[in-house]
C-alpha positions as CSV (number, residue, x, y, z in Angstrom):
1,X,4.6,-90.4,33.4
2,X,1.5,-91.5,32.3
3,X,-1.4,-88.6,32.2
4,X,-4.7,-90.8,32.6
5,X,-5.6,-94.5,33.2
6,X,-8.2,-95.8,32.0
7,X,-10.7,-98.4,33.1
8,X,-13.7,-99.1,31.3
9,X,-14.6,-101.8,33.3
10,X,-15.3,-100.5,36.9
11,X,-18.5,-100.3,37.5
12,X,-20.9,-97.4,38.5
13,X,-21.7,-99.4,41.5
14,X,-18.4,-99.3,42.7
15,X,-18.6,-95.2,42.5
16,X,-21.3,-94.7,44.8
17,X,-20.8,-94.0,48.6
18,X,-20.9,-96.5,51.3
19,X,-21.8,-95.2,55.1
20,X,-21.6,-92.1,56.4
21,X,-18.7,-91.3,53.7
22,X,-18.0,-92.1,50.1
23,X,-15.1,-94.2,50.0
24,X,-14.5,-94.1,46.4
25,X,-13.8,-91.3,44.2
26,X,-16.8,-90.6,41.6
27,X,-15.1,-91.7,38.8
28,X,-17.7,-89.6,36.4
29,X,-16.6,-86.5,38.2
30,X,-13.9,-84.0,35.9
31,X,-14.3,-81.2,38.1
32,X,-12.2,-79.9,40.9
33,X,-13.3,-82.6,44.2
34,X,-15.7,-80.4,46.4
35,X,-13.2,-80.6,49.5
36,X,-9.7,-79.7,48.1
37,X,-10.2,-75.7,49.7
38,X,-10.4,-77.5,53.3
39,X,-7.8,-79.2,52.2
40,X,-5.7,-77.0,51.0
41,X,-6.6,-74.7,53.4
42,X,-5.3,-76.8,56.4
43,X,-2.2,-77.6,54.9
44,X,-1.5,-73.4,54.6
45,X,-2.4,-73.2,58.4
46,X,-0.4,-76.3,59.3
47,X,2.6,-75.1,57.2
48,X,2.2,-71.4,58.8
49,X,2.5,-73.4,62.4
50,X,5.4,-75.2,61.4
51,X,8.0,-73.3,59.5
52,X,6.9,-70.5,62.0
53,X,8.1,-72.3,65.1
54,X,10.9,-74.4,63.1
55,X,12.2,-71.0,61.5
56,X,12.9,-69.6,65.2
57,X,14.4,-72.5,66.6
58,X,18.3,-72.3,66.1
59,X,18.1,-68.8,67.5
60,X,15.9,-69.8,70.6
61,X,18.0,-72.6,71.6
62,X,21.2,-70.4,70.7
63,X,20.3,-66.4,72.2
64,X,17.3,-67.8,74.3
65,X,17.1,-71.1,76.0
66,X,16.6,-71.0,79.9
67,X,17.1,-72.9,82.4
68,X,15.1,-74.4,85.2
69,X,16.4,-71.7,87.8
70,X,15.5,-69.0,85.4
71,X,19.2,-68.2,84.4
72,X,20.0,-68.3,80.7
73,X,21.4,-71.5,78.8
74,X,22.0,-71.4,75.9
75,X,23.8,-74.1,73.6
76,X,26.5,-73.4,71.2
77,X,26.2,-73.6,67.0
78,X,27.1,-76.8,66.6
79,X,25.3,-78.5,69.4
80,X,22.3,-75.7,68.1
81,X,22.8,-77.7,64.7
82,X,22.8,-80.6,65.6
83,X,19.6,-81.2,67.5
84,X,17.8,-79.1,64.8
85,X,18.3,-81.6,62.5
86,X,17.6,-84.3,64.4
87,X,14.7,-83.0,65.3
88,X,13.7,-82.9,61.8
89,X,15.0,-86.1,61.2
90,X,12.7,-87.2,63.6
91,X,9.8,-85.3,62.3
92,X,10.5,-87.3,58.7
93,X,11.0,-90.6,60.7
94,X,7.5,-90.7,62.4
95,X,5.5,-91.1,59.1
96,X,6.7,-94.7,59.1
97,X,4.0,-95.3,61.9
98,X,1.6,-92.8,60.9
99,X,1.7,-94.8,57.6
100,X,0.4,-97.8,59.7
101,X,-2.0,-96.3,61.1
102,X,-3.3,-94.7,58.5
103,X,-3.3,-97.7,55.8
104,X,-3.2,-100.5,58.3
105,X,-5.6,-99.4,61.2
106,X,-7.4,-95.9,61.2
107,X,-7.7,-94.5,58.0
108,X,-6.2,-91.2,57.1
109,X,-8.6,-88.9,58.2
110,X,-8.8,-90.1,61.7
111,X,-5.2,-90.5,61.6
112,X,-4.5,-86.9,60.6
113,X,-7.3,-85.4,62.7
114,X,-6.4,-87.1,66.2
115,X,-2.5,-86.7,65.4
116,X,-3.3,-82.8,65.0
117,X,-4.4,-82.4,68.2
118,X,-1.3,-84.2,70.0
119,X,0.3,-81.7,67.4
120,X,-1.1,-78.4,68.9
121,X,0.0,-80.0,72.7
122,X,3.4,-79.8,71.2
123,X,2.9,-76.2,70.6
124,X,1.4,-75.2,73.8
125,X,4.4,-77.0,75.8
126,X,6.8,-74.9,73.5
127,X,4.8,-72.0,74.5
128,X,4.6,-72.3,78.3
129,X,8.1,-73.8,78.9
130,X,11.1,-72.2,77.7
131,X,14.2,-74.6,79.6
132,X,15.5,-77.9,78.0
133,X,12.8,-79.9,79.1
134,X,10.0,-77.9,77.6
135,X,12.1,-78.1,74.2
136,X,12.1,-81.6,74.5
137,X,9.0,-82.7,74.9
138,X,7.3,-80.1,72.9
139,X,9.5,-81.1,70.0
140,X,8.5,-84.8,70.5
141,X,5.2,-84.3,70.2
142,X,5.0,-82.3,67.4
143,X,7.5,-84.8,65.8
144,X,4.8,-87.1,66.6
145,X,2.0,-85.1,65.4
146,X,3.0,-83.4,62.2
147,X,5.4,-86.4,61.1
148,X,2.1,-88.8,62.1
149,X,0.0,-87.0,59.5
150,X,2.8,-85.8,56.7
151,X,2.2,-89.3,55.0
152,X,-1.8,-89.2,55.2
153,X,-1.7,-85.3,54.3
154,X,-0.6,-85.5,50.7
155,X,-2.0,-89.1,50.1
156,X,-5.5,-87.9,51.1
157,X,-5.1,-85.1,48.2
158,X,-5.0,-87.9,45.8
159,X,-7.6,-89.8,47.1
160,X,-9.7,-87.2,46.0
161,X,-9.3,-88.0,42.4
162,X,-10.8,-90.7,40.3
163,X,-10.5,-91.2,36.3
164,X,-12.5,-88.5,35.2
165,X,-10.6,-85.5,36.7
166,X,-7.3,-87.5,37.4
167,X,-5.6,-84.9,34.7
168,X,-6.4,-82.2,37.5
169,X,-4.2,-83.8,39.8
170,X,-1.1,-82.1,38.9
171,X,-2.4,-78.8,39.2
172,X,-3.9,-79.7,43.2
173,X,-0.4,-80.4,43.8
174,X,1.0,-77.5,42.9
175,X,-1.8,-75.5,44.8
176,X,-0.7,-77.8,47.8
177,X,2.4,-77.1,47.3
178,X,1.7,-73.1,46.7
179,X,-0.7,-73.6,50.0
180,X,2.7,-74.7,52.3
181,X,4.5,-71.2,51.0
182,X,1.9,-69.3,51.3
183,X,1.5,-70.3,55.3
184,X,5.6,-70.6,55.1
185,X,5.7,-66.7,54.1
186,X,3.7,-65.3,56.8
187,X,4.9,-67.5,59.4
188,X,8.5,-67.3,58.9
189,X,8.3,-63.2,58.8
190,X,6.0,-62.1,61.5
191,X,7.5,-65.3,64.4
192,X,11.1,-63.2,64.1
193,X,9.8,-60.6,65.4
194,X,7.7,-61.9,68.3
195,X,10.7,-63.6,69.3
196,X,13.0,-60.4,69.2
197,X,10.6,-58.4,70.7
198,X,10.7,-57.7,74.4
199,X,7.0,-57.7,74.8
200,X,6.3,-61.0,73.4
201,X,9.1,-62.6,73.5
202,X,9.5,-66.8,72.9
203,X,6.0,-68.0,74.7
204,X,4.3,-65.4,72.0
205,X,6.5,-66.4,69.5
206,X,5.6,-70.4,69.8
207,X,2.0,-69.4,71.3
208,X,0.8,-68.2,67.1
209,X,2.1,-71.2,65.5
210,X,0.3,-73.3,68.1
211,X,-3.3,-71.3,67.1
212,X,-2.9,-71.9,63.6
213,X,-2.7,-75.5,64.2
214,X,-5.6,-75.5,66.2
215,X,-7.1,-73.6,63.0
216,X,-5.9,-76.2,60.6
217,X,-7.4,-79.0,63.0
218,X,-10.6,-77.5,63.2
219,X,-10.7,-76.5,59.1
220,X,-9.9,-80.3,58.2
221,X,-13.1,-81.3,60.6
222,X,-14.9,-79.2,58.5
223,X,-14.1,-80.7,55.8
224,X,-15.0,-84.4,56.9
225,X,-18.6,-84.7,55.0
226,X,-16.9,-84.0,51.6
227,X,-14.2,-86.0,51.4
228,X,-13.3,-89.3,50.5
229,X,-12.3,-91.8,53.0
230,X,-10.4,-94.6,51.9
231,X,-10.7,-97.2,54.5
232,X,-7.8,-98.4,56.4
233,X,-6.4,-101.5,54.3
234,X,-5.9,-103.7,57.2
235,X,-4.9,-107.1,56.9
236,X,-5.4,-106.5,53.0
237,X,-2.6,-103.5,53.4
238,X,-0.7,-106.2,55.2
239,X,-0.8,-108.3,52.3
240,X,-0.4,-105.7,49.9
241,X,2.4,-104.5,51.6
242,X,4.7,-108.0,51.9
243,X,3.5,-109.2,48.4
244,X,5.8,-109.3,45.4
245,X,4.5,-106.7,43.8
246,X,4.7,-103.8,46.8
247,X,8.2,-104.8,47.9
248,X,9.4,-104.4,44.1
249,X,7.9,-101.2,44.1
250,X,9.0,-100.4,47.6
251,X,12.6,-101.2,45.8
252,X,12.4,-99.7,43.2
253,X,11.4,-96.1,44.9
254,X,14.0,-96.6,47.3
255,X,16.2,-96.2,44.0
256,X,15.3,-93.1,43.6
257,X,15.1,-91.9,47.5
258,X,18.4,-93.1,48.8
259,X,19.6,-89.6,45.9
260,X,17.1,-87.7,47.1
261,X,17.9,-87.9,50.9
262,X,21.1,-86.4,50.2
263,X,19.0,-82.8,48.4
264,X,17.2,-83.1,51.8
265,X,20.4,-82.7,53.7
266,X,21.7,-80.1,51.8
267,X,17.9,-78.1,51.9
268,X,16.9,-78.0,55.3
269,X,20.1,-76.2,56.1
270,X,18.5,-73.5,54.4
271,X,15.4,-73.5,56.5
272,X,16.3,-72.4,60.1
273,X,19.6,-74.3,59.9
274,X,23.4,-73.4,59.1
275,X,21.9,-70.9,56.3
276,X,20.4,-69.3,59.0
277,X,23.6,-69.3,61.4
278,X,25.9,-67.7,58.7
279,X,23.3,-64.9,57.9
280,X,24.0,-63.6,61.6
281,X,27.4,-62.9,60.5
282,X,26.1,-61.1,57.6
283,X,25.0,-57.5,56.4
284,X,21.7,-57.4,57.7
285,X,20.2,-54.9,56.1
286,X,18.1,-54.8,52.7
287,X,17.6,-51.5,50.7
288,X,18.8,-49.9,54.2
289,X,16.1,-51.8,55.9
290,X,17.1,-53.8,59.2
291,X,16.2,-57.6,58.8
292,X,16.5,-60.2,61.2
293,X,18.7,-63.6,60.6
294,X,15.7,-65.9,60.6
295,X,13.4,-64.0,58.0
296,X,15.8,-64.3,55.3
297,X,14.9,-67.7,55.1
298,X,11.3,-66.1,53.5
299,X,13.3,-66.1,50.1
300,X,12.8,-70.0,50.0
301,X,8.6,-69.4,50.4
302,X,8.2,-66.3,47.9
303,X,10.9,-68.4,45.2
304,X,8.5,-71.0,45.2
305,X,5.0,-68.8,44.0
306,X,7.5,-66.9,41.5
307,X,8.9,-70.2,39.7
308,X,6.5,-72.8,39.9
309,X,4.3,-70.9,37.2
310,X,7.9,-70.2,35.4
311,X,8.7,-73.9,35.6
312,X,5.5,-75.2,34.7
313,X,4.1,-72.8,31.6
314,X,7.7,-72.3,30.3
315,X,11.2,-74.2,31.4
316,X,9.1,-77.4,31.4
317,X,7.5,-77.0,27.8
318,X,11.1,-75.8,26.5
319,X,12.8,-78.6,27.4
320,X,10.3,-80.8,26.4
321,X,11.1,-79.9,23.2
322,X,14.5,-81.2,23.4
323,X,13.6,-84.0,25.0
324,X,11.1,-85.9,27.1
325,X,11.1,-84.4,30.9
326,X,9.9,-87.7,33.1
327,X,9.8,-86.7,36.7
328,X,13.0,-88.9,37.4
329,X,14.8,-86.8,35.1
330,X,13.3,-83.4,37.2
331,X,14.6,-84.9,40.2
332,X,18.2,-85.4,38.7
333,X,18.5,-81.9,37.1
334,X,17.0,-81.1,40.4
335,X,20.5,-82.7,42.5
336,X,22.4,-80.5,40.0
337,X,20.8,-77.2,40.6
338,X,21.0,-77.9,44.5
339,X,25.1,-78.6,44.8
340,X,25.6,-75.2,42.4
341,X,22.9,-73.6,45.3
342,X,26.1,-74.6,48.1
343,X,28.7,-72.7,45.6
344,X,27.0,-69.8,46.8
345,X,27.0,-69.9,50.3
346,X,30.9,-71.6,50.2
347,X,31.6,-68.2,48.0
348,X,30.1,-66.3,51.0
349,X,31.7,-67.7,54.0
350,X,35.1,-67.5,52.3
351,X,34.2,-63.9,53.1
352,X,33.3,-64.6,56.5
353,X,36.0,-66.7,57.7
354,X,38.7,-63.7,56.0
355,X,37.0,-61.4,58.2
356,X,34.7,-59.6,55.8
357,X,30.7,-58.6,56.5
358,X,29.1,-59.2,53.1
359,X,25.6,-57.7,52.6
360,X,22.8,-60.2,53.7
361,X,21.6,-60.3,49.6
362,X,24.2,-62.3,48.4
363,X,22.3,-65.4,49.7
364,X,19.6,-64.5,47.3
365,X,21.5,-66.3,44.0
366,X,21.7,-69.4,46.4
367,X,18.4,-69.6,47.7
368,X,17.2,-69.1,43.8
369,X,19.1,-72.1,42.7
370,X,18.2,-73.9,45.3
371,X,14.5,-73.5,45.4
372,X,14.8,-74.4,41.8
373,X,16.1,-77.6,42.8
374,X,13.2,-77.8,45.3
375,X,10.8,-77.5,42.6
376,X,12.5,-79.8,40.2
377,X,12.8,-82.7,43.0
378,X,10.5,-82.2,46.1
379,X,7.2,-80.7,43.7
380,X,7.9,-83.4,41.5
381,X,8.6,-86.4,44.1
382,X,5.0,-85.8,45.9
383,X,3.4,-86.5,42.9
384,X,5.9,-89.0,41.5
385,X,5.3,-90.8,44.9
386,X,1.6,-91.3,44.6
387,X,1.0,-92.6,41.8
388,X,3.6,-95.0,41.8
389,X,2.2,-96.1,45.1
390,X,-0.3,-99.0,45.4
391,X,-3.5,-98.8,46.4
392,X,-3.7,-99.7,49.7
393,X,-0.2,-98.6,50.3
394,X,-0.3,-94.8,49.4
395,X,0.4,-93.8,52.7
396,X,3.1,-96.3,53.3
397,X,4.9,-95.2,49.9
398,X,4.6,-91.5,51.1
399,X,6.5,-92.4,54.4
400,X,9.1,-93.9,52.4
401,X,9.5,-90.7,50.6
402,X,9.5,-88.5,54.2
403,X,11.8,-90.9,55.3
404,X,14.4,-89.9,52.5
405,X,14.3,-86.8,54.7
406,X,15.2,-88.0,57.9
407,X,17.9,-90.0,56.5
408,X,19.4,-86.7,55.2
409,X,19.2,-84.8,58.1
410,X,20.7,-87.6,60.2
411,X,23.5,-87.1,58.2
412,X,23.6,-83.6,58.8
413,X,22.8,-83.5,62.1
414,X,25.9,-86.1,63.2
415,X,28.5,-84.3,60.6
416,X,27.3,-81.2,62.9
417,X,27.9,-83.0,66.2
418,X,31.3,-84.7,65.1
419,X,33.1,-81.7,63.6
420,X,34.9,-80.8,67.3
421,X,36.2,-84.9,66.6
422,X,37.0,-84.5,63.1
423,X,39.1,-81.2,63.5
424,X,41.4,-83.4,66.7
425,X,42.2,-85.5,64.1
426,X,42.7,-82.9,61.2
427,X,39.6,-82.8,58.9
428,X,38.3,-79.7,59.2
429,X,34.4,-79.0,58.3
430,X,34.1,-75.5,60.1
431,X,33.3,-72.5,58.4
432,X,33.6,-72.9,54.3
433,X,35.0,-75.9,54.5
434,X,31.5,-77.1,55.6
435,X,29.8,-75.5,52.3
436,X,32.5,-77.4,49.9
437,X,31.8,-80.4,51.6
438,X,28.5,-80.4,50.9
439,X,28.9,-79.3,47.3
440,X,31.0,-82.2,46.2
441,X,29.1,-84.2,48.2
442,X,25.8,-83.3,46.2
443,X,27.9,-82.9,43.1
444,X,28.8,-86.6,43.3
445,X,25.7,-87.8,44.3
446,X,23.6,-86.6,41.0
447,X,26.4,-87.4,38.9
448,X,25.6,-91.0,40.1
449,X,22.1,-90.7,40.5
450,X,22.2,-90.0,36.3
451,X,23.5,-93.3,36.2
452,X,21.4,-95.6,38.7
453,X,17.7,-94.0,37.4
454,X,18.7,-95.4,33.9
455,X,17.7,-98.7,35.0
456,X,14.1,-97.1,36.7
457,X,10.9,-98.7,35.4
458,X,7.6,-97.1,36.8
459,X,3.6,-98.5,36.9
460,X,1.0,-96.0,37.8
461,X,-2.2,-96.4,40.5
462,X,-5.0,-94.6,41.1
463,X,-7.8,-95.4,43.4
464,X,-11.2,-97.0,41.7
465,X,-8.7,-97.2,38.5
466,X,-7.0,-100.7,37.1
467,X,-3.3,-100.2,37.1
468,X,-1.9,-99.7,34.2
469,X,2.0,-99.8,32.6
470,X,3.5,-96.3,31.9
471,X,3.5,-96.2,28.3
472,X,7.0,-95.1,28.6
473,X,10.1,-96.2,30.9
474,X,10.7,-92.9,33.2
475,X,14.4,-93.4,32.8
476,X,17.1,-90.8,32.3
477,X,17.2,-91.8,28.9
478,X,15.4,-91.5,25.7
């Protein structure tokens, strides 16, 4: 990808704010923009709120769903399974229309600050109401809220940026990326144990993650005089949007995605999902230390802050050497590393199924392949996503990208619901069978995807910048 554009004919009128706001990145500026800590200082409270109320979930609706009488209700793995995922599906499904608001009505500030608040009503329902119908419409609205704002969130990052520090994007990104493990780590740790703990219990347990979204609303306000607001496109990001240009490039990225949705349905089983379900059949103790099932999943968080540095000041330069790294070619090492992750786990619940208890530590090897892969394909697609995204559609291109996500955990979340159907009529996805499945099914997938992002061509954007071609076809090939 290319690493600056260059436009020597904007003009320094054109740089300078309009309103209450700028609305244009200085484009003299090479320093850090002067509200990336509120920004990424949100995004590590948001991400605490969410992975620390997703990470719980399986177990709540499987050891401590009630129902309306008070009596306990639980649902069984599968069902468990299958609304978790769709659940996320539908929190990677709702950025399509907080991408229209954002780039077609409100702007993404306003979007992402009034979408927070519907967010922390999610949490409070959560908190308050433990039966079916609590869980229902708590999830909904923090499917609205957080997958409203997921487009706007990462988009606003590079709005930040104009041609004079547009090399410093890279580096925010990986802070913003660093930012959602860091809130990840804690979350996902110290939730576990308000749930299993008979003084707090589930309303604590959903009660934190609901006051760290009100923190991550309130440090995004605070925020609002130093940012950049780019104002909603409308009728322009309508035309933008249905022009020949944005559909190619709508086409061309949904190349790339349709691959990638199938990494996402293979990831988020490690993050509160069927990971999750076979580590409460495991050894759960570390060094002789008791753990619970849903704080393994922290291996994923602290992975990340240990090989992003390794990937970026060593595996990337080495195989740069060899030959050029584009970030399509990331993203297909990235499918490789995830379907060797799934060897792991089918390894594992061999064991399982013949009756053994293997040690809890054995998922380690498959959580560090497959945040390897997450740093080859999800790091790399945030960026990747942005820049090839038009001006006035940055938003919308970033929904396409969540959407990749939904789309995988749809899949996911109806193999789950349709495995007591598919064993009547012999095909048997239970137990390891469910790991191969998913290994071959990744396996194919990126040996395909090394043939389909041969024929990839890419054109970089950046707001207040002229477009210009990349210098070099991101391609698979050399």
């Amino acid at each position: 990808m290319s690493d600056s554009v260059s436009s020597p004919g904007a003009t320094a009128a054109s740089d300078q704010p309009r309103g209450k706001y700028r609305t244009v990145p200085d484009q003299q500026l090479t320093t850090m923009p002067s509200g990336v800590p509120n920004i990424i200082g949100n995004e590590a409270a948001e991400r605490f709120s969410f992975y620390g109320m997703r990470g719980i979930l399986i177990v709540f609706m499987t050891s401590y769903l009630m129902s309306a009488a008070g009596q306990r209700a639980v649902m069984g793995e599968d069902e468990a399974s299958g609304w978790f995922h769709q659940f996320v599906s539908a929190v990677y499904w709702m950025p399509v229309f907080g991408a229209l608001l954002a780039d077609g009505l409100l702007g993404k500030y306003r979007t992402i600050f009034f979408l927070s608040i519907v967010y922390c009503l999610g949490h409070l329902t959560l908190a308050l109401n433990d039966t079916r119908l609590g869980l229902f419409l708590g999830l909904s609205l923090i499917a609205i809220g957080a997958g409203g704002i997921k487009p706007c969130v990462s988009a606003n990052v590079g709005d930040q940026f104009g041609r004079g520090n547009q090399h410093l994007m890279s580096k925010v990104f990986g802070w913003f990326y660093l930012s959602i493990n860091l809130g990840s780590i804690f979350s996902t740790w110290l939730c576990p144990l308000l749930l299993n703990d008979p003084k707090f219990g589930p309303h604590f347990a959903f009660g934190l993650p609901g006051v760290l979204m009100l923190i991550a609303a309130i440090v995004f306000w605070m925020g609002r005089k130093k940012f950049v607001h780019i104002p909603a496109g409308g009728f322009g990001f309508v035309r933008e949007f249905f022009s020949k240009e944005g559909i190619l490039v709508l086409l061309r990225l949904a190349l790339v995605y349709a691959f990638v949705a199938v990494f996402w349905a293979l990831w988020d089983q490690s993050s509160g999902g069927e990971w999750t379900l076979q580590a409460t059949k495991l050894d759960l103790h570390v060094l002789g230390w008791p753990v619970y099932a849903e704080q393994v999943q922290i291996l994923n968080p602290i992975l990340i802050l240990i090989l992003v540095p390794i990937f970026n000041y060593g595996i990337y330069p080495l195989i740069d050497r060899v030959f050029p790294l584009t970030p399509v070619r990331k993203i297909g090492i990235g499918l490789f590393l995830t379907a060797a992750s799934f060897v792991v786990l089918w390894w594992i619940q061999i064991q399982v199924d013949a009756g053994s208890k293997p040690n809890v530590l054995w998922q380690l090897p498959g959580y560090i392949l497959l945040t390897a892969g997450e740093v080859m394909v999800s790091i790399t697609g945030l960026e990747f996503s942005y820049t090839q995204a038009p001006k006035k559609m940055k938003s919308a291109v970033m929904a396409l990208w969540l959407f990749a996500v939904s789309i995988g955990n749809q899949v996911t979340s109806l193999i789950d619901f349709a495995k007591p159907n598919l064993k009547a009529i012999g095909i048997n996805l239970e137990g390891a069978n469910h790991y191969a499945f998913f290994t071959f099914f990744m396996l194919v997938t990126a040996l395909l995807f090394v043939f389909v992002s041969r024929f990839y061509r890419g054109k970089t954007y950046i707001q207040g910048a002229e477009e210009e071609e990349l210098a070099t076809a991101e391609t698979l090939s050399s």
